[in-house]
C-alpha positions, -999 to +999 in steps of 0.1 A: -194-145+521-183-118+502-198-080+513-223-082+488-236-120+499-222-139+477-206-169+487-166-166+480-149-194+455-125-206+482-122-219+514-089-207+542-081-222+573-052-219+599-031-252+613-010-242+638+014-271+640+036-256+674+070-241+679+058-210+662+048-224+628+012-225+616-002-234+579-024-211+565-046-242+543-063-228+505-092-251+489-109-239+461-105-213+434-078-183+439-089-152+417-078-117+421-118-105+418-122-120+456-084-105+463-100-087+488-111-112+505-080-134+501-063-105+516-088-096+546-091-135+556-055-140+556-047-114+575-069-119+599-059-152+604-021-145+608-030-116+634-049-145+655-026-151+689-008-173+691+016-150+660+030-175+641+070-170+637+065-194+605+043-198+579+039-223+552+009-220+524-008-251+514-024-247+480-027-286+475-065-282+476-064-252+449-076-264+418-073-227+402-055-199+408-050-170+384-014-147+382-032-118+404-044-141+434-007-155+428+011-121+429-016-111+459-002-138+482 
């Protein structure tokens, strides 16, 4: 949910896949209006212990992303 309720246009969710390396997994849309968001939620998954020493981004499930979500990332 976004601050003001709404639901958010994507989904995030963190693989760790061992020997340091996790994959931080996108579904959905990726717009730079929920950048805040974007930015908050994957922060706070990359600060969850264990601290990956690796990290890959899946965006296979994106179906649209605009240049500012892009750049954000």
């Amino acid at each position: 949910m976004r601050g003001n309720g709404r639901k958010v246009s994507f989904e995030l969710e963190r693989v760790d896949q061992g020997d340091g390396l996790c994959r931080l997994r996108w579904s959905g849309s990726l717009t730079i209006g929920e950048g805040d968001q974007l930015w908050r939620r994957t922060q706070k998954l990359l600060r969850q212990k264990p601290r990956p020493q690796q990290v890959l981004f899946d965006l296979t499930s994106v179906h649209e992303a605009d240049g500012g979500a892009m750049a954000l990332l």
